[in-house]
N, C-alpha and C positions, 0 to 999 in steps of 0.2 A: 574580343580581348578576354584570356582565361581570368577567372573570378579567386582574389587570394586575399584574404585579411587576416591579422594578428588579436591573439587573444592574448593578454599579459597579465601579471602580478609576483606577487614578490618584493625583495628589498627594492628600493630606489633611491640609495642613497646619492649616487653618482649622477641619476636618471637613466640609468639600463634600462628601465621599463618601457620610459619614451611617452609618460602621460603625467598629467599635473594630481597627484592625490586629492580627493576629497576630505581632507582632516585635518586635524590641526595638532601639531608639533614643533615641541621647543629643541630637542636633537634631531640632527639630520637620521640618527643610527633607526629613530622610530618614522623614517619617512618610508613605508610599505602597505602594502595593501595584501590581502589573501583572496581579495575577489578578484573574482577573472575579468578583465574587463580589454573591452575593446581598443588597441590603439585606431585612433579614426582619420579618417581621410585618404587612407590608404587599400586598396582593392584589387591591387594587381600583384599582390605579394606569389612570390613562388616559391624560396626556400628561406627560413630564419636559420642563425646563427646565435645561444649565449655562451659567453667569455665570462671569466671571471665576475669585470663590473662592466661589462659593455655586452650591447648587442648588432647586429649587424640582419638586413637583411637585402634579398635580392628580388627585381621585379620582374615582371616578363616578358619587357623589353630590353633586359640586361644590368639596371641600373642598380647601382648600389648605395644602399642607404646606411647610415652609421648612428648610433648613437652610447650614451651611456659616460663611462671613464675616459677618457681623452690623452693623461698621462702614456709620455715615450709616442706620440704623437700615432695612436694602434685604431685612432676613428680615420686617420688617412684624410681629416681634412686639412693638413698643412698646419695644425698648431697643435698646442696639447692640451687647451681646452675643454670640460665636458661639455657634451651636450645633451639636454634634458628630453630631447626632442629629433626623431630622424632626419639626417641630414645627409643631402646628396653629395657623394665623394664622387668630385670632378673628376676623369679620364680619358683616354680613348680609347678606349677597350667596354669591351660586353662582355658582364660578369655571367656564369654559369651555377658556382659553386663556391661558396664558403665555408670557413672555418676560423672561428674565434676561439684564440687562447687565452694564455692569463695576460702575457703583456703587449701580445702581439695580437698580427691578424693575417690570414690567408686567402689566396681568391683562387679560382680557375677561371682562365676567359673562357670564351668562346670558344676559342682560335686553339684551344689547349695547352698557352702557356701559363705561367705561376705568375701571380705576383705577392709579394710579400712586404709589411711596413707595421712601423712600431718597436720597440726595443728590439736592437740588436745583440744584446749580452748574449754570451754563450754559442754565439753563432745560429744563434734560431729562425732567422731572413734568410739566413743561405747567402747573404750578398758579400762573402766574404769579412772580414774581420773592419767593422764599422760603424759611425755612429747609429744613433737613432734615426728611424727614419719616418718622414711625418705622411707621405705621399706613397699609394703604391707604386711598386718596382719592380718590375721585369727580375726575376731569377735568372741569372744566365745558366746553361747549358741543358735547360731542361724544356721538351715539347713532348708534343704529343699524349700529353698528358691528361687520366680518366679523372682520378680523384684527386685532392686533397686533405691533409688532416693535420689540425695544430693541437696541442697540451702541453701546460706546465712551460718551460723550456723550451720545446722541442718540433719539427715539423716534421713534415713526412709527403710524397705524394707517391702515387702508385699510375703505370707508363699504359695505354689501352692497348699494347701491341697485338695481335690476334694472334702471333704464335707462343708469343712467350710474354705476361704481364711482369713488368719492373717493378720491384719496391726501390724507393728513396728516402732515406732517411738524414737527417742533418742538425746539430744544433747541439744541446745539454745531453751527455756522455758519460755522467762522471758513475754510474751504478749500472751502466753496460746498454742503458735503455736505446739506443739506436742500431741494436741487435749486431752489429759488424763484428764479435770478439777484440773490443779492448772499450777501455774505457777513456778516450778520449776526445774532448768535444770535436766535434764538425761544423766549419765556418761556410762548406759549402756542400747540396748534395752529396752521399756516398751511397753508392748502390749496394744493399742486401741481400750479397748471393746465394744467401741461403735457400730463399724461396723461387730461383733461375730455374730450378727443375723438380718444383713443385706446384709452383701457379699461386698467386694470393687473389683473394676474392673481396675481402675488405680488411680494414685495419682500423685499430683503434687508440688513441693515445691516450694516458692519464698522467699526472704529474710527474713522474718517475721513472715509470713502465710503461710499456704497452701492449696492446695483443691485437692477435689476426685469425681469421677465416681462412682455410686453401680452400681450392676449388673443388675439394670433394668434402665438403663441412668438416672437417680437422681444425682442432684450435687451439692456438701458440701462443704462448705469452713469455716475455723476457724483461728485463732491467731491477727498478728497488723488486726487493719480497721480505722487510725488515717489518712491513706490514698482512704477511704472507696474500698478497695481492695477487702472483702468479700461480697460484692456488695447486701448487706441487706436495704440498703437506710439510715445506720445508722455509726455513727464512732467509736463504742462502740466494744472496743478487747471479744474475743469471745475464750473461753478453750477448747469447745466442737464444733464436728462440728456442724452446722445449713442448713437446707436445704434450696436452693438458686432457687425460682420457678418465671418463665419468663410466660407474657401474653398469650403466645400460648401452654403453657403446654408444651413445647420441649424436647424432651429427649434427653441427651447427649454424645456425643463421644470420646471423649478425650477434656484435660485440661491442659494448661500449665499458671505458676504463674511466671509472673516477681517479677522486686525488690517491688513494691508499686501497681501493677496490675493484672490482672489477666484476661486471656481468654477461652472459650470453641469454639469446633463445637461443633454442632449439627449433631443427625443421618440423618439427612436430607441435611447435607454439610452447613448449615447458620454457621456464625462467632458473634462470643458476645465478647465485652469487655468492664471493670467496673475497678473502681480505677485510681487513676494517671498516665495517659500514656500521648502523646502529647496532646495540649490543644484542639483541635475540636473533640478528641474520649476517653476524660475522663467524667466520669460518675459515680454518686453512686449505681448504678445500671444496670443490664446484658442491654447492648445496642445493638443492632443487626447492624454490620456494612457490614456483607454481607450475603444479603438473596439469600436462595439456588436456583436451579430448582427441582420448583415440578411436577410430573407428575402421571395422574389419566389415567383411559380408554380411555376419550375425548377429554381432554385438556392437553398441558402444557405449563405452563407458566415460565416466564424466568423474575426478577429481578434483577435489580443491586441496587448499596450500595447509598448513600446518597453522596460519593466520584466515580466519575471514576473508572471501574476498571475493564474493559477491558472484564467484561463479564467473571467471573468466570467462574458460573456455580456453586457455591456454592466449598468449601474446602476441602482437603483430610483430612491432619493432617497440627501443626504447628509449631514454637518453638517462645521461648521469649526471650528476653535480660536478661542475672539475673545481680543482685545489682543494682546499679546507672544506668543501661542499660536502653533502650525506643525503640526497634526496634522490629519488628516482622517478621519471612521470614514463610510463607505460602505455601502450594501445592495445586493447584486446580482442581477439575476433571474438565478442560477442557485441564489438563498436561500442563498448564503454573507457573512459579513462583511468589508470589505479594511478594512483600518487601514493608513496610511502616514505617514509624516513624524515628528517629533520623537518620542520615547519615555523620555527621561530618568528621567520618574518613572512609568515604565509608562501612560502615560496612550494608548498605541495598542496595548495589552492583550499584550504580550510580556514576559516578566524575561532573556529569553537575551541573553546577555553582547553576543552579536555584533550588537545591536539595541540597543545600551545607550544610543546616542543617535539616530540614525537610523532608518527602519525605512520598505523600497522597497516600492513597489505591490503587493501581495499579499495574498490572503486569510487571513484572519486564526486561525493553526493552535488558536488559545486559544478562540475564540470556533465552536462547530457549532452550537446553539440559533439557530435564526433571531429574529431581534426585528423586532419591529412599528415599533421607532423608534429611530436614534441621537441622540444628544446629545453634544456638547463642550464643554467651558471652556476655559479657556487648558490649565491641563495635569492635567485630569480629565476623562471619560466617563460615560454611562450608557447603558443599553440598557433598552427597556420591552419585553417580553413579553408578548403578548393570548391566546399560546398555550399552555398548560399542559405539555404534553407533549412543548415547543421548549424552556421555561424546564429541565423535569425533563432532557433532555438533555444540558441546559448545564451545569446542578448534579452530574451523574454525571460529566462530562469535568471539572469543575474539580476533583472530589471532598469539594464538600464536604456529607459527609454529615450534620452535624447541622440542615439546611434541609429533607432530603427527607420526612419524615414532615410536618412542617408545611404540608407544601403538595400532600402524594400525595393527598388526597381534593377537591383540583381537579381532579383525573384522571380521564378515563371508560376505564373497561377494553378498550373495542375500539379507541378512539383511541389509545391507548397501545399496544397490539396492531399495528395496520398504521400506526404510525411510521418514517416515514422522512427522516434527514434528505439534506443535498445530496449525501452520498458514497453515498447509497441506504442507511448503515447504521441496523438498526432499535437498540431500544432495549438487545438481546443485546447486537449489534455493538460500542454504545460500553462497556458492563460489559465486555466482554473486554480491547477494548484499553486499558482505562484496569489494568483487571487486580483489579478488585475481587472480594472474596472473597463468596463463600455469604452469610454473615453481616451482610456490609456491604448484600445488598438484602432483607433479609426483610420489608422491609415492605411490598413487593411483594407481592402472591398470584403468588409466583413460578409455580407451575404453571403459572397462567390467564396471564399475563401473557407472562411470558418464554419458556416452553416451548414454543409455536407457531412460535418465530424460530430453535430452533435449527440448522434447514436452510435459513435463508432465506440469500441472496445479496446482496451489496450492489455496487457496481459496480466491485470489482475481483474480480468474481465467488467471494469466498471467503465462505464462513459461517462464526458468531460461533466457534466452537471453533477456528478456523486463527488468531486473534491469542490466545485463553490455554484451554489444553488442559485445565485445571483445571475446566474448567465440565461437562467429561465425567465430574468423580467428583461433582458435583452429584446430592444425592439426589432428581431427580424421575423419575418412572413414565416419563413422556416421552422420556428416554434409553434407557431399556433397551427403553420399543415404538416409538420411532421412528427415534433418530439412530444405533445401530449398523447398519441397512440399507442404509445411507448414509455409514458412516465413513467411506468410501475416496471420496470424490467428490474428482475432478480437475476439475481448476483449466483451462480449455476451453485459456490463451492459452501454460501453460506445461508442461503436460499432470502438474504437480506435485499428490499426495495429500498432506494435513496433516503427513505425516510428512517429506516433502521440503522443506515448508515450514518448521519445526522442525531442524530438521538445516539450510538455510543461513543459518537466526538463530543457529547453533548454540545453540537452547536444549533443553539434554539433558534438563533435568525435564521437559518436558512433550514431548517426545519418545516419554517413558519410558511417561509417561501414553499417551499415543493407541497406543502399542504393547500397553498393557495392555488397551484397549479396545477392540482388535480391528482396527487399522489394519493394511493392508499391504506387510509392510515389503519385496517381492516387484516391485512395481509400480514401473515404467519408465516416466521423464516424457519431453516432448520430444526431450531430450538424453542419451537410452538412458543416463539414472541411474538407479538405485535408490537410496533415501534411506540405507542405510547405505555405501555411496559417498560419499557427503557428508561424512560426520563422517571424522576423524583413525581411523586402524587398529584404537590401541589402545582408545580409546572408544567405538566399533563393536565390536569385540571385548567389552567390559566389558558391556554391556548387553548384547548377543546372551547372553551365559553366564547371566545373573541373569535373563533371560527364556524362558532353557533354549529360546533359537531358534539352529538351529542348519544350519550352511553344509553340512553333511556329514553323512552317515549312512554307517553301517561294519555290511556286514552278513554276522554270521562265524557260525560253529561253535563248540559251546563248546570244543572240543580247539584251538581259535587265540589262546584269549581273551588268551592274553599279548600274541600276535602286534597283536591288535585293539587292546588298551591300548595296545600302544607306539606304533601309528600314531594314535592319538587325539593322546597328549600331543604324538608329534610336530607334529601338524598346530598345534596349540596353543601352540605355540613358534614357530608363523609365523600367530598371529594367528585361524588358523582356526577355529572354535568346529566338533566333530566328535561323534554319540553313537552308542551303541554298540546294532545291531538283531540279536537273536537267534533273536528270535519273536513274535506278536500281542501280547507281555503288554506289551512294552517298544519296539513295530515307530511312526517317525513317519515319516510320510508326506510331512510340509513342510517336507525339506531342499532346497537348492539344485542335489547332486546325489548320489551313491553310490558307494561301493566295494563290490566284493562279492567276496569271495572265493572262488575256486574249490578244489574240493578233492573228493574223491571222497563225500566226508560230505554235501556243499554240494550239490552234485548229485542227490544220493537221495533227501534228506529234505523230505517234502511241501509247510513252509510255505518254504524257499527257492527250490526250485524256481517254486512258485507267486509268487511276491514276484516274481520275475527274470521271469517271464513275462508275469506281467500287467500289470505297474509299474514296476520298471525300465528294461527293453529300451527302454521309452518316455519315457524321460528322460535325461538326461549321465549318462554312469557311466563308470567305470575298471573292469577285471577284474584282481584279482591271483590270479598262483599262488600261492596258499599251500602247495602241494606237488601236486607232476609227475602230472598225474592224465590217463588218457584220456577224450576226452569222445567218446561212443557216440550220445547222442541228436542228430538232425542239427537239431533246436529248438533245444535248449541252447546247441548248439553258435554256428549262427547268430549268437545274442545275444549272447554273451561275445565271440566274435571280433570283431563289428561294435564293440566298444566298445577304449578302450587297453587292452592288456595288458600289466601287468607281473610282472614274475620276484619273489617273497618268497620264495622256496622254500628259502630257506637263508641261516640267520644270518650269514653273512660279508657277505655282500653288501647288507646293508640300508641301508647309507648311499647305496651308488650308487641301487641300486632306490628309494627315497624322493625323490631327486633327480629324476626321472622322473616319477614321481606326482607330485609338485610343481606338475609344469609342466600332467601332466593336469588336477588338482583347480583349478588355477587357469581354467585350459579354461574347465572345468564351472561355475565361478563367474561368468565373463564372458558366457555360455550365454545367449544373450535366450530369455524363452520361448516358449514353440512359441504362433503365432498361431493354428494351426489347432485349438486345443485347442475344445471343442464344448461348448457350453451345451443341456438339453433331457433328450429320453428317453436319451442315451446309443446310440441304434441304430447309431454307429460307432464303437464302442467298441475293437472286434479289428481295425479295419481294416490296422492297421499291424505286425498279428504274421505278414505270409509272408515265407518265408526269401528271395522273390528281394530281391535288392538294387536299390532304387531312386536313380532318377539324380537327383540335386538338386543346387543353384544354391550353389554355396557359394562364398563370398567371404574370401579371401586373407587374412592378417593383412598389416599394412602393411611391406614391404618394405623392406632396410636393406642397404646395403655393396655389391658389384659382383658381377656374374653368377655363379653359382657352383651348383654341387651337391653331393648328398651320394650315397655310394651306401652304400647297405646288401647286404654279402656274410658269408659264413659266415667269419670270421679265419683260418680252418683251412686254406681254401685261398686265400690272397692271391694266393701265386705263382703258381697256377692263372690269376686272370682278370688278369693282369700287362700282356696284350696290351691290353684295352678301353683300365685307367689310362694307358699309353701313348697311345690312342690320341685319347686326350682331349687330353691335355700338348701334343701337335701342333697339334692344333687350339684353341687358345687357352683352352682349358673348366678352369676356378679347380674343384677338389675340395675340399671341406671336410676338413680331417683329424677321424678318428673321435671326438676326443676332445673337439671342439667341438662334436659333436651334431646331430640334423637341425635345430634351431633358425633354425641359423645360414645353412642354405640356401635357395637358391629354387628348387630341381624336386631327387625324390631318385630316387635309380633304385636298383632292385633286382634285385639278382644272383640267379636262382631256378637252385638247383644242387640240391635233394632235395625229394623229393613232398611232406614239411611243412616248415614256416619254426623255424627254431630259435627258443627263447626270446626272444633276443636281437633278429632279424630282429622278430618280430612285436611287440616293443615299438616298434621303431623304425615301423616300417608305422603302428602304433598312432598314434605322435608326430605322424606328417604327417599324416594323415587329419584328427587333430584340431587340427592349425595350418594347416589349408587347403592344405597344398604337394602339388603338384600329384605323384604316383607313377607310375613309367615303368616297368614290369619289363623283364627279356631273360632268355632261357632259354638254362640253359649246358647245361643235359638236355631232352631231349623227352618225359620221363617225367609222364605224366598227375598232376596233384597232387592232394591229398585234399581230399575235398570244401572245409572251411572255408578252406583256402587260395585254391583255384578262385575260391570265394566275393569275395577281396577284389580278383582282377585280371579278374573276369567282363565288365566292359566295357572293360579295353585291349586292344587289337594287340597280337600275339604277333609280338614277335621275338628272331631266333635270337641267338648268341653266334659270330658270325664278321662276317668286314672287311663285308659288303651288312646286317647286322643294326648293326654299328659304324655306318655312315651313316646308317640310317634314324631309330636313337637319336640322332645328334646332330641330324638335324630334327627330330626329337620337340623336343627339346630347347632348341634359339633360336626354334620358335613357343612355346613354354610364356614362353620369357625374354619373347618380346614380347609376348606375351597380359598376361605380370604386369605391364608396365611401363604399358598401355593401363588395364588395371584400377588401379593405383594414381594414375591422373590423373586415372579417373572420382572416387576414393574422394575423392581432393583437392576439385575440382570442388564435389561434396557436402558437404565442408565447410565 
């Protein structure tokens, strides 16, 4: 048995919709819904029909169902009654084709004759000049018959003859709309011989008027144009039809006529409409509101409408609101729905306020199931479904889940498998973003079903766990052997992991989640972020600590352990989450960067040494004194010196000295990761532990305030290098005073006056090295300096400390200034 169910919404005042609302209402006038929702128990639907206030549909054993307005007896169940609910109109006959007008109602059997019931005024039954009638009824003199069509007044059916197709027209007259030349009603078929030798292809009625297709897309419209509805540029009523020709010569596809308007596609999928519809898309003539995609050998090109709209792709078919109605629901070949124009009682499938009466050309955000068919009435919808797993779709985005068991064994499990609909999301996709729980789809064989999507992509290239991270504590097998391989999949266009995505929805739960399940929270998108970048300090901080991830690692001696705690809580009072390595039992290896403390203990004992050699040296670190210790080994040494060095060596000093580190630990957090890091057998592993020093490309911090320097000398002898400061002052060169820090400079130079650097000095060395400022030395002694020292001036020019060293330094000096000001217009540039 074919698969067909109904999607409804809209007024229901009368019960046109055929479902009992969820809400509560003291006027009938507010009995409607704008959600789409399922009429249920029915699954063999094959075509719907809306009327004015009734609906009507047919199944695909022939039968016909009726519901809605009941007045002039047009439900054909023998009284005039509404009914809130579909109700089978007794016969003997098998319905094919329907058509629901304003008072009446039309069928096609099988067999190809008409039947027609429901007010008789104006002769619109065709059963000659008579009452109401409550039952359908045989039309007499008409068979063979392909289509039928009701509006307003008036019917119509069209003959399938294979040489020559019949128009028939019959009923309400009075402004020429049953195309014969005169204006007087028809109590019974009159054939319009207009189109005897030209052929019609379909037809379409509106309350007044109507129009038609011929067989070679030509399109005619006749009767009222007091609402210039037959879209001639004139408002002059029209007996006969007239042919309706558009600037591009378009031939036409189908045509459907509201109360006072009227619309076509084109064979090409473009959208036209003319006459009185909402005020931005009425027109006395064919307006093209949505142009198609056309494509040739070399090109195609792709328009949209003069309104948003989501990128059809140009129209399938459509329908219209008839009488007083102004809506239009749409299909578009890109398998999306538009709904546009009035929306009052939801009848163009939206409840959002800012649509509460209006609602512009656009796809329809309510509606993702593709339907096989729209329908409108004046101010109700329906949508039919041929496809199970377009309707299951629909019912997971609108969430209503007491429908889904009812109708999941319509469902074939691999069609439901490689579902996808227009946004490319499968069936995961929409469970996430609607945000449904575990429990809400177990009627699924979620394994078989769901579990093969949860890496798939839809076309904003993210998979179903990037819109609800919850689906990762989903107990299926499938998570734990296939989508943690995969957690960290970047996003191609914004180079964002799930957790950058989560972080600028700021949604922290499920942040919380994909950090629990192995996401990485390490990883730099496009815009060299890291996703706890994103989030607020203190809430980055809060979760780093409850997931014991952690910015820093502090790696000390037990005889420091106080020293270690207080620089922990310190750094923890700026937000830093810090833990404490002393050995394998307690050693983590995925902090951000390291401190490590130097000390004679530190130095000797197996696993620090080996830590700092195999694994630190090769990542951001600060070196602190923890007490004045010599360093012997030229390895050790190396490494500790290559990184900041600051002075703990004693209690007094720990606020300054933390201030310092500060500015290091921040360094190391900004630190991007080393690109060259190596996937495989590891064969370069040692490459980067020789002592010589390598020359690399480093890039400036961005620059701020006027040319200036800093220099770094022993304080002891200030008076000593009295002449250089002098001889700067002369020459217009800005000194930073010491108290403002190398920070604040752009080149620093260094005073070298004993074979090692004091404390002090090689903090500062330290500073610039790791704020990219460029280090100048001059030698006030010609005393060979000890190895680590050598180490850090091994690729400057040595110059002396006298007036031809004073010059040389201040060229060093305005090429560095210009070099920075060239580099920071490249960095701009790059922004």
């Amino acid at each position: 048995m074919a698969f067909g169910a109904l999607i409804v919404f809209g007024k229901n005042s009368h019960g046109q919709i055929g479902i009992e609302i969820d809400k509560e209402f003291i006027y009938n006038q507010d009995n409607y819904t704008g959600i789409p929702t399922l009429l249920p128990n029915y699954y063999n639907v094959k075509k719907v029909s809306c009327g004015v206030q009734h609906t009507g549909f047919i199944t695909g054993t022939g039968n016909l169902y009726m519901f809605g307005n009941g007045s002039f007896g047009k439900l054909g169940t023998g009284d005039t009654e509404d009914r809130s609910e579909p109700t089978l109109v007794e016969m003997n006959h098998s319905i094919r084709d329907l058509q629901c007008g304003n008072d009446h109602s039309i069928a096609l059997t099988s067999s190809s004759q008409v039947l027609t019931w429901g007010s008789s005024s104006l002769g619109r039954l065709g059963q000659g000049k008579t009452l109401a009638i409550y039952q359908p009824k045989l039309v007499p003199g008409l068979s063979n018959i392909e289509s039928v069509y009701a509006g307003g007044a008036s019917s119509a059916a069209i003959s399938k003859d294979t040489v020559q197709r019949k128009l028939y027209t019959w009923g309400y007259n009075k402004y020429g709309q049953l195309g014969i030349n005169n204006q007087t009603d028809q109590y019974t078929p009159f054939r319009c011989v207009f189109f005897d030798n030209i052929g019609i292809k379909t037809l379409a009625i509106g309350d007044r008027h109507m129009g038609a297709i011929d067989l070679k897309g030509e399109l005619y419209t006749w009767g009222m144009n007091e609402e210039y509805q037959l879209g001639d540029g004139s408002s002059f009523n029209k007996s006969l039809p007239i042919p309706i020709k558009v600037k591009s010569f378009q031939k036409f596809a189908t045509i459907q006529c509201g109360g006072t308007y009227t619309c076509a596609v084109g064979e090409n999928g473009s959208f036209w409409c003319w006459g009185t519809f909402v005020d931005e898309y009425s027109s006395s003539v064919p307006k093209c509101l949505v142009e198609a995609t056309t494509t040739t050998t070399t090109t195609t090109t792709t328009t949209t409408t003069a309104a948003a709209n989501g990128n059809s792709g140009g129209f399938i078919d459509f329908d219209c609101s008839s009488d007083c109605g102004k809506h239009v629901l749409a299909r578009s070949q890109n398998n999306q729905v538009f709904a546009f124009g009035w929306n009052r009682y939801g009848q163009s499938a939206t409840e959002e306020e800012i649509y509460a009466d209006t609602v512009p050309i656009s796809n329809c955000k309510e509606i993702i199931g593709f339907p096989s068919q729209v329908s409108t009435g004046s101010y109700h919808s329906a949508l039919l479904y041929d496809n199970p797993q377009e309707l299951l779709a629909q019912l997971l985005w609108t969430g209503k889940m007491e429908h889904y068991k009812n109708m999941w064994y319509h469902c074939d499990t691999k069609s439901a498998v490689t579902y996808r609909n227009s946004n490319g999301d499968s069936l995961l996709h929409i469970i996430a973003k609607k945000r449904l729980g575990y429990r809400d789809v177990t009627f699924f064989n979620v394994e078989e079903i769901l579990a093969p999507n949860l890496k798939t992509l839809n076309k904003e290239n993210l998979p179903p766990y990037f819109y609800n991270a919850e689906i990762l504590k989903w107990p299926l097998k499938s998570v734990a052997s296939n989508l943690l391989s995969d957690i960290n999949f970047t996003n191609k266009i914004t180079g964002d992991n799930c957790l950058h995505f989560f972080a600028k929805k700021l949604s922290i739960k499920e942040f919380e989640i994909a950090i629990k399940a192995g996401a990485n929270h390490k990883q730099r998108n496009y815009q060299d972020e890291r996703p706890f970048d994103l989030l607020d300090k203190d809430v980055a901080f809060e979760i780093k600590k409850q997931n014991k991830l952690y910015d820093i690692g502090i790696v000390y001696t037990s005889e420091y352990v106080d020293l270690a705690n207080r620089l922990k809580y310190s750094l923890e009072d700026n937000l830093i989450t810090a833990c404490l390595i002393s050995s394998e039992s307690n050693e983590n290896r995925n902090c951000y960067g390291y401190i490590f403390f130097v000390s004679s203990k530190s130095l000797t004992l197996s696993y620090q040494v080996n830590l700092l050699l195999t694994f630190l040296s090769k990542l951001p670190m600060v070196s602190i004194w923890a007490e004045k210790t010599k360093i012997t080994d030229p390895t050790l040494e190396s490494c500790i010196f290559r990184s900041q060095l600051v002075d703990f060596s004693s209690y007094e000093i720990y606020n300054d000295s933390f201030s310092v580190l500060l500015e290091g630990v921040y360094n190391m957090l900004n630190t991007k990761d080393s690109k060259s890091s190596k996937s495989g057998d590891g064969d370069n592993e040692d490459e980067d532990d020789s002592d010589n020093k390598h020359d690399v490309d480093t890039i400036p911090h961005s620059i701020s305030g006027s040319e200036s320097i800093f220099i770094s000398f022993d304080p002891n002898s200030e008076k000593t290098f009295k002449p250089l400061f002098d001889f700067f002052k002369e020459n217009g060169i800005t000194i930073v005073p010491r108290e403002k820090k190398v920070i604040s400079s752009w080149v620093v130079v260094v005073i070298i006056s004993e074979v090692a650097f004091t404390p002090l000095i090689r903090d500062e060395i330290s500073l610039a090295e790791n704020r990219g400022k460029p280090l100048i030395p001059i030698y006030y002694t010609d005393k060979i300096l000890d190895e680590a020292s050598r180490y850090t001036f091994s690729n400057s020019p040595k110059i002396f400390f006298n007036q031809n060293g004073f010059s040389q330094l201040l060229l060093l000096i305005k090429l560095n200034f210009k070099l920075l000001h060239q580099t920071e217009k490249l960095i701009k540039l790059k922004k």
